[in-house]
C-alpha positions in Angstrom: -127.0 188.6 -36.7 -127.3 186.5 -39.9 -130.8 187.0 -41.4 -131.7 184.8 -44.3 -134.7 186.2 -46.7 -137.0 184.7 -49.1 -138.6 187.5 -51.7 -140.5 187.0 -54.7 -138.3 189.3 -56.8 -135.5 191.5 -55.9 -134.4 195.2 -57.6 -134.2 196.3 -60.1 -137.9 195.0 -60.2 -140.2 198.0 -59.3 -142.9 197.1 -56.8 -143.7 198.2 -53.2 -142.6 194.8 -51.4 -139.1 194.9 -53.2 -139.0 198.6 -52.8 -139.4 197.8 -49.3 -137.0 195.1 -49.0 -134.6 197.0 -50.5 -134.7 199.5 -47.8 -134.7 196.9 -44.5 -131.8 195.2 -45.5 -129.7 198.4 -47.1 -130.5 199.6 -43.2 -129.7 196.4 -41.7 -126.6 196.3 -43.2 -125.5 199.4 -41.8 -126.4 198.0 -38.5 -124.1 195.0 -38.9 -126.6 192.2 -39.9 -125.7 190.0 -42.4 -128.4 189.4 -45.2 -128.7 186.7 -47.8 -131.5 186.8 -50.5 -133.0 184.5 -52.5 -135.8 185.5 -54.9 -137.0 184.8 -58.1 -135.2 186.7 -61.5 -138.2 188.7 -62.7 -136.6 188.2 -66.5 -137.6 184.6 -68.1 -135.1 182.3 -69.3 -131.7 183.8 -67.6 -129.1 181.8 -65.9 -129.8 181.9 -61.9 -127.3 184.7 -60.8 -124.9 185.4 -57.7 -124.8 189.1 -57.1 -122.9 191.0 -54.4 -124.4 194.1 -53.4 -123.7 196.6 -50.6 -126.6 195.3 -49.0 -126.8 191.6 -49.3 -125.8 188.4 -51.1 -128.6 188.1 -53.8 -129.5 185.1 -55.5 -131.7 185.1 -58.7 -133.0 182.2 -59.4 -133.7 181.2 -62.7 -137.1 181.4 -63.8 -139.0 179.2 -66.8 -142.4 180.9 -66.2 -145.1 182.7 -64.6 -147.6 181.2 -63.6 -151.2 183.1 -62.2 -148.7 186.2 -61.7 -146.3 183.1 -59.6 -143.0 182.4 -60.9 -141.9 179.1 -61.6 -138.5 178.3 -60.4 -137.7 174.8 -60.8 -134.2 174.9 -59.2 -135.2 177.0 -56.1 -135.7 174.1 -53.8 -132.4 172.9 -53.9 -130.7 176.1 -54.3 -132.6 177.3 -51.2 -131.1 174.2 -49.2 -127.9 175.0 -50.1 -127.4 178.7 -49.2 -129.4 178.3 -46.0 -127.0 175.5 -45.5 -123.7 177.1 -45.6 -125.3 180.7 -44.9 -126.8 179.1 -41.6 -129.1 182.1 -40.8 -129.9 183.3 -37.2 -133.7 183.8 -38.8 -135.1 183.1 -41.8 -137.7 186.6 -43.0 -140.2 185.4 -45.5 -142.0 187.9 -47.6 -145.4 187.0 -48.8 -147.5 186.0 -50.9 -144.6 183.7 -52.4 -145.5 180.3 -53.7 -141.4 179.2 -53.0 -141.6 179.9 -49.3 -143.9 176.0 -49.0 -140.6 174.6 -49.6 -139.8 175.4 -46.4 -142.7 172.6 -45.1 -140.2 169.9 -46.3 -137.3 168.9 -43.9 -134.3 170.9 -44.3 -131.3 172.5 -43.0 -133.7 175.4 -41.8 -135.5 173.0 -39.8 -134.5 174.7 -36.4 -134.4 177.9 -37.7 -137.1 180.5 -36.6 -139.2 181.9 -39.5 -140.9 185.0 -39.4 -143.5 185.6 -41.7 -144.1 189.1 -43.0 -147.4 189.2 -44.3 -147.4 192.0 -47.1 -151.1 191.1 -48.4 -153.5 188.3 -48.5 -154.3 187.0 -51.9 -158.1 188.2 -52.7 -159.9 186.1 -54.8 -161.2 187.9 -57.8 -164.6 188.2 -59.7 -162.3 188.4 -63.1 -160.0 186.1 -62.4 -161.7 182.6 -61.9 -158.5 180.9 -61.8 -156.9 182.1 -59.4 -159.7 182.1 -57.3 -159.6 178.3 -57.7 -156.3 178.1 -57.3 -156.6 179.6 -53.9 -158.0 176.7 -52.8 -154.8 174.6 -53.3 -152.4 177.1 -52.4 -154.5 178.4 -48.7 -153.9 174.6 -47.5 -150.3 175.1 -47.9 -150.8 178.8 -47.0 -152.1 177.3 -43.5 -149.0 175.2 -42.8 -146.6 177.7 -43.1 -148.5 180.3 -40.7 -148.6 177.5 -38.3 -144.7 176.4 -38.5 -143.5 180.3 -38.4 -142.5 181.4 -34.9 -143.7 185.4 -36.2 -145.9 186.8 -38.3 -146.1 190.9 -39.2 -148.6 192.4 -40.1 -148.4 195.5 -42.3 -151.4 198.2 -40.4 -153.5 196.9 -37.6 -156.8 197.0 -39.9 -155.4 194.6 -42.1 -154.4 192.3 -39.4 -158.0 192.6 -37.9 -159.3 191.8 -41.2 -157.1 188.8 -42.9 -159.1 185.2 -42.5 -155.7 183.7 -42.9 -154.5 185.2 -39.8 -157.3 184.9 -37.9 -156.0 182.0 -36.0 -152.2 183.1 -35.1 -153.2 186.4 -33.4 -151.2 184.9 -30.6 -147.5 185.1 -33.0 -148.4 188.5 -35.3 -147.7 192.4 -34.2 -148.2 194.7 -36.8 -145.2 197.2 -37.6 -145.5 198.8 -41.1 -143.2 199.5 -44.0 -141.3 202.5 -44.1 -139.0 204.3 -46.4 -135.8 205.6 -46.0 -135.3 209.4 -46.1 -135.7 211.4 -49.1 -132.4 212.8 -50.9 -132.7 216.2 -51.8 -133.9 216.5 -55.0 -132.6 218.7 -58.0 -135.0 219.8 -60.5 -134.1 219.5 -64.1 -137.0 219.8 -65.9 -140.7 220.2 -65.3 -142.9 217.3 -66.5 -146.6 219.5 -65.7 -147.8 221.3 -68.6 -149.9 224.2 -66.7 -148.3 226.5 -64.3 -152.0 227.4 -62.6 -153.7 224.1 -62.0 -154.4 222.2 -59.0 -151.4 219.3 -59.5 -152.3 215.9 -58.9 -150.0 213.0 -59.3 -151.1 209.0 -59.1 -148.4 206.8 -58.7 -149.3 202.6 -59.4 -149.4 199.6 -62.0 -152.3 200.5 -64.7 -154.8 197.5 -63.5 -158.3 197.5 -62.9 -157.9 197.5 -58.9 -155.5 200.5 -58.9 -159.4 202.4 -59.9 -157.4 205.1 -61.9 -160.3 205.1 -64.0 -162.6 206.9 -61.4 -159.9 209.7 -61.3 -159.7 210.2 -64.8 -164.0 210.5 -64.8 -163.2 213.7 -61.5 -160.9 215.5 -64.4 -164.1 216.1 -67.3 -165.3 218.0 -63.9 -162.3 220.1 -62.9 -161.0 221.9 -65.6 -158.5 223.8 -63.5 -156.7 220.7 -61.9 -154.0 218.8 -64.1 -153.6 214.7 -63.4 -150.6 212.8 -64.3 -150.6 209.1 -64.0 -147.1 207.4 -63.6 -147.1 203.5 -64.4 -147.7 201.0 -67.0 -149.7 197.6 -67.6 -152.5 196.4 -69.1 -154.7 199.1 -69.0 -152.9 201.7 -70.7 -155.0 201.4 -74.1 -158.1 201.8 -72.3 -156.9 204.8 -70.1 -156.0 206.4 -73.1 -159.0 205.9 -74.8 -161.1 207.3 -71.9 -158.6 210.4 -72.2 -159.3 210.8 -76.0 -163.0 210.3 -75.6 -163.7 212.8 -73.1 -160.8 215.2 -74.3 -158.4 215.2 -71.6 -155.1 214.6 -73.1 -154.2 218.2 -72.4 -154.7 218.1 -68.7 -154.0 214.1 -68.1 -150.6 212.5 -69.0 -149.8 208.7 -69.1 -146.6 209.3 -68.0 -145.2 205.5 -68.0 -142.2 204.2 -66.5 -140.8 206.6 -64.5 -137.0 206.8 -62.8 -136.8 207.0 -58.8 -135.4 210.6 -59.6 -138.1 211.6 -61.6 -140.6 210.6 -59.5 -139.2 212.6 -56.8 -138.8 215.6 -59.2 -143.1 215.1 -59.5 -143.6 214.5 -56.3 -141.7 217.3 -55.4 -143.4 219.8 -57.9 -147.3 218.1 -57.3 -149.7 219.7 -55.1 -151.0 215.8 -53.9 -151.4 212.5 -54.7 -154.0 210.5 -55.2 -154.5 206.6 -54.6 -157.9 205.8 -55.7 -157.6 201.9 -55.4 -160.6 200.1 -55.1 -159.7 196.6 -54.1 -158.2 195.4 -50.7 -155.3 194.4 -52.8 -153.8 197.1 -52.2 -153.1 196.5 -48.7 -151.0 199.6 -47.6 -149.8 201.6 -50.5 -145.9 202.8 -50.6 -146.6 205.5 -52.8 -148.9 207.7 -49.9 -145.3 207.3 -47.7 -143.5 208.7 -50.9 -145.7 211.8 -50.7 -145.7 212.5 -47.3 -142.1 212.3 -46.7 -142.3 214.7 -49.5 -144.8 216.5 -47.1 -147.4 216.6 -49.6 -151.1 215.9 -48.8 -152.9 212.4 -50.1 -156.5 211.4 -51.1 -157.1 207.9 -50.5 -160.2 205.2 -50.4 -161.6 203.5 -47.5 -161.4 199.9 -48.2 -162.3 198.0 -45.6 -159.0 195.9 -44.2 -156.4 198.3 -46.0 -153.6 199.9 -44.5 -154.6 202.5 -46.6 -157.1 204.8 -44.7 -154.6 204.1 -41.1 -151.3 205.6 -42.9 -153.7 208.2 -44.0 -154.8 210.3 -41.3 -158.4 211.3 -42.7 -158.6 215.6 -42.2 -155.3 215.4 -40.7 -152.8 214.4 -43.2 -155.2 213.9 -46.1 -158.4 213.0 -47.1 -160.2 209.6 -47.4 -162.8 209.2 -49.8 -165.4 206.5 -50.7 -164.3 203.7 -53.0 -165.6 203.4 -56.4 -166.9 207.1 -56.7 -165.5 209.9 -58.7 -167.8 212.0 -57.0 -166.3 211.7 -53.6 -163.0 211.6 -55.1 -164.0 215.4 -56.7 -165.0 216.4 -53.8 -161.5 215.9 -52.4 -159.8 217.2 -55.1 -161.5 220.1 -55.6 -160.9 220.9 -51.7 -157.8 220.9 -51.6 -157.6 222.9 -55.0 -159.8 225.7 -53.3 -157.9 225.7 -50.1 -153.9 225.5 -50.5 -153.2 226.5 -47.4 -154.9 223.4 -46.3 -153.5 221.3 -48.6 -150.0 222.6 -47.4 -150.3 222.2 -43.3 -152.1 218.3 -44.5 -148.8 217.8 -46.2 -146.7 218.9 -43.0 -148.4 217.2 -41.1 -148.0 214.5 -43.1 -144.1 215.0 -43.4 -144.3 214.6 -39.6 -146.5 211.6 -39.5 -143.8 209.7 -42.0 -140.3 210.8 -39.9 -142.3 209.8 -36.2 -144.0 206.5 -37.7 -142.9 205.1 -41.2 -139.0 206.0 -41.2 -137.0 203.1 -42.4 -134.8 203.3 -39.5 -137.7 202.8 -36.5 -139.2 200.1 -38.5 -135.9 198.1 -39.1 -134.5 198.8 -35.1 -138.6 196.8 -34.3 -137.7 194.1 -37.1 -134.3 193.7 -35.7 -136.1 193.6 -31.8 -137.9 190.4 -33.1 -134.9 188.5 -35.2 -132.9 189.2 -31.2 -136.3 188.0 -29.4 -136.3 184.8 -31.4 -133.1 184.2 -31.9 -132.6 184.0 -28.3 -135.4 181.1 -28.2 -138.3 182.8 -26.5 -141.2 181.5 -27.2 -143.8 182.8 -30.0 -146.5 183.6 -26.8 -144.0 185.8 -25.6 -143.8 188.3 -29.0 -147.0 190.6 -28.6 -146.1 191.0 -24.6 -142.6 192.3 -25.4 -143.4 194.5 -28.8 
C-alpha cells in the first residue's frame, strides 16, 4: 500500500494535526505501507527540502509567506504533480484545513486516484478576525469541490461530524474515527518544574490565543489558594497572561512555562494532578492534549462547546469533568472537586487511562484508516464506506 499525504506542516512543527500525522504514518510504516509527504516548511524563505525519515519520504516545500495563518507555496503545484507522479500512490490522505489540497481540482496524475479527506476542523469564522471571515467565502466554494471529488471523508468525534455545515451534505462518504496517540514511553524524572509540594496540581497544555480561554483559568486561581497552575505554550497572548498574573498576584502559584520538550511535558504530566482545557471556541475541535493526560491516566476538565470532540473524548463524571464554557466559576467548581477528593481524581484518571488504550491507541485507529485506503483501493464505491466501517 502506497499512501500519498498532503499536510499543512510536518515535524518538527508542534501542533496536534502534525503530532498526529506523525504517529499514523510512523505506525503505518511498521505495517508496511509506504508513505510520501508533502507539506509546507513552517520556516519562511528556506530551499524546498527532500528528507528521508524512518517514517516517510517528506517534502518541504518552500514557503514565501503566510497568509491569514495559510502558507504560500508557490512551487507546490508542480511539485505535488511530480511526486504523485512517480510516487503513484494507492490513495491520496489529505489533512485539512489546507489551502494546497484545491490543487488537486485541476487535472493531474492523481486524477484516478481515491482521495480521502480527513477533516481535522472546520474553519470558524471569527468576530476578531474580519478577514478571514471574508475570506471564507472564497475559500468554502473551493472547499465544496474538494468534498464533492473525495471518495472519503473522516471525521474526528461524531459531534463534530453532526455539527460541521460543510459536511452536511456528504454524510453518505464520512465515518468518524478519531485521532490517537501512540503509547507513552516510560518516563524518567529529572527535575521537578512545580514549585509547592501540597497544592492541588493543574497543568494546561495549548498555543496562548484568545480561543484556548486560559484566561478564565487563571481568574479560578485568585479563588484557590491551595491549587498551583502551570500553563505550557507560547503566542500572542503571553504579555497579557502575564499581566493578569502580576495584577492579581499569582506569579507564585501560576507559571508561563513556554515551549516545552515532548520529555518534559511527560515529566508534567506525569507529576500533575489534572489537566485542564478550558477552550472556548469550537476551534478546538478535539483537543490532543486531553489523550496526552489520560494515557498518562490523569483526570481532565474540559468545556462543552457545542460540535467539539472535546466533551465525547471526555467522559463527563467518568473520566473527567465538563464544565460550562466561558465561566471561571464552573471551571472552580471542577477544580476545586477534584482537589478535595483525590481519590476521585485518581479512579477518573484510570479510568481514563482505560478509555485512551480501548479507544484512542494509535494502533486501532491506524488498523480502521488502513481498512478504508484497502476498501477504496479495491474500487468499492463511496456508498459502500459507512456499511462496512
Amino acid at each position: 500500500m502506497k499512501v500519498f499525504h498532503i499536510g499543512k506542516y510536518y515535524a518538527p512543527f508542534e501542533g496536534g494535526i502534525e503530532n498526529f500525522l506523525a504517529a499514523l504514518l510512523k505506525c503505518g510504516a511498521d505495517k508496511g505501507v509506504q508513505h510520501f509527504v508533502m507539506a509546507h516548511d513552517h520556516m519562511l524563505w528556506r530551499k524546498s527540502s527532500m528528507e528521508e525519515l524512518p517514517e516517510t519520504r517528506l517534502l518541504r516545500s518552500a514557503t514565501l509567506a503566510r497568509l491569514l495563518f495559510a502558507p504560500i507555496s508557490p512551487l507546490f503545484c508542480f511539485q505535488l504533480c511530480a511526486h504523485i507522479k512517480t510516487f503513484k500512490p494507492d490513495v491520496v490522505h489529505v489533512h485539512m484545513p489546507n489551502l494546497s489540497a484545491f490543487w488537486l481540482l485541476l487535472p493531474g496524475p492523481w486524477r484516478d486516484c481515491p482521495i480521502v479527506i480527513h477533516w481535522h476542523a472546520d474553519i470558524v469564522p471569527s468576530k476578531k478576525n474580519i478577514l478571514l471571515s471574508l475570506a471564507y467565502f472564497v475559500y468554502r466554494v473551493f472547499e465544496k469541490k474538494i468534498l464533492a471529488r473525495a471518495q472519503a471523508i473522516i471525521a474526528t468525534s461524531t459531534p463534530y461530524l453532526q455539527t460541521s455545515k460543510p459536511l452536511q451534505p456528504w454524510q453518505s462518504k464520512c465515518l468518524v474515527i478519531p485521532l490517537g496517540l501512540p503509547k507513552a514511553d516510560p518516563t524518567e524524572i529529572r527535575k521537578t518544574f512545580w514549585r509547592h509540594e501540597n497544592t492541588f496540581k493543574v497543568l494546561c497544555v495549548g498555543r496562548l490565543t484568545y480561543y484556548k480561554g486560559q484566561a478564565f483559568l487563571i481568574q479560578t486561581l485568585a479563588s484557590l489558594p491551595d491549587v498551583e497552575l502551570i500553563m505550557v505554550g507560547t503566542g500572542k497572548y503571553k504579555a497579557r497572561y502575564q499581566a493578569m498574573l502580576d495584577n492579581n498576584s499569582l506569579n507564585g502559584r501560576v507559571r508561563l512555562f513556554g515551549h516545552a520538550t515532548k520529555a518534559e511535558i511527560d515529566a508534567l504530566l506525569t507529576t500533575c494532578d489534572c489537566l485542564c482545557l478550558p477552550s472556548i471556541e469550537r476551534t478546538e475541535a478535539f483537543g490532543l492534549a486531553l489523550l496526552e493526560a489520560m494515557q498518562h491516566g490523569k483526570p481532565c476538565i474540559c468545556t462543552n462547546i457545542k460540535g467539539s470532540g472535546m466533551s465525547w473524548v471526555v467522559e463527563n463524571g467518568t473520566t473527567g469533568l465538563v464544565v460550562n464554557s466561558e465561566d471561571s466559576a464552573s471551571l472552580q467548581q471542577a477544580i476545586a472537586s477534584l482537589a478535595g477528593n483525590l481519590q476521585l481524581a485518581r479512579e477518573m484518571g484510570m479510568l481514563g487511562k482505560k478509555r485512551f488504550y480501548d479507544v484512542f491507541d494509535i494502533e486501532k485507529v491506524t488498523n480502521k484508516i488502513l481498512a478504508l485506503y484497502n476498501h477504496l483501493s479495491n474500487g468499492k464505491p463511496s456508498a459502500d464506506i459507512l456499511h462496512d466501517n
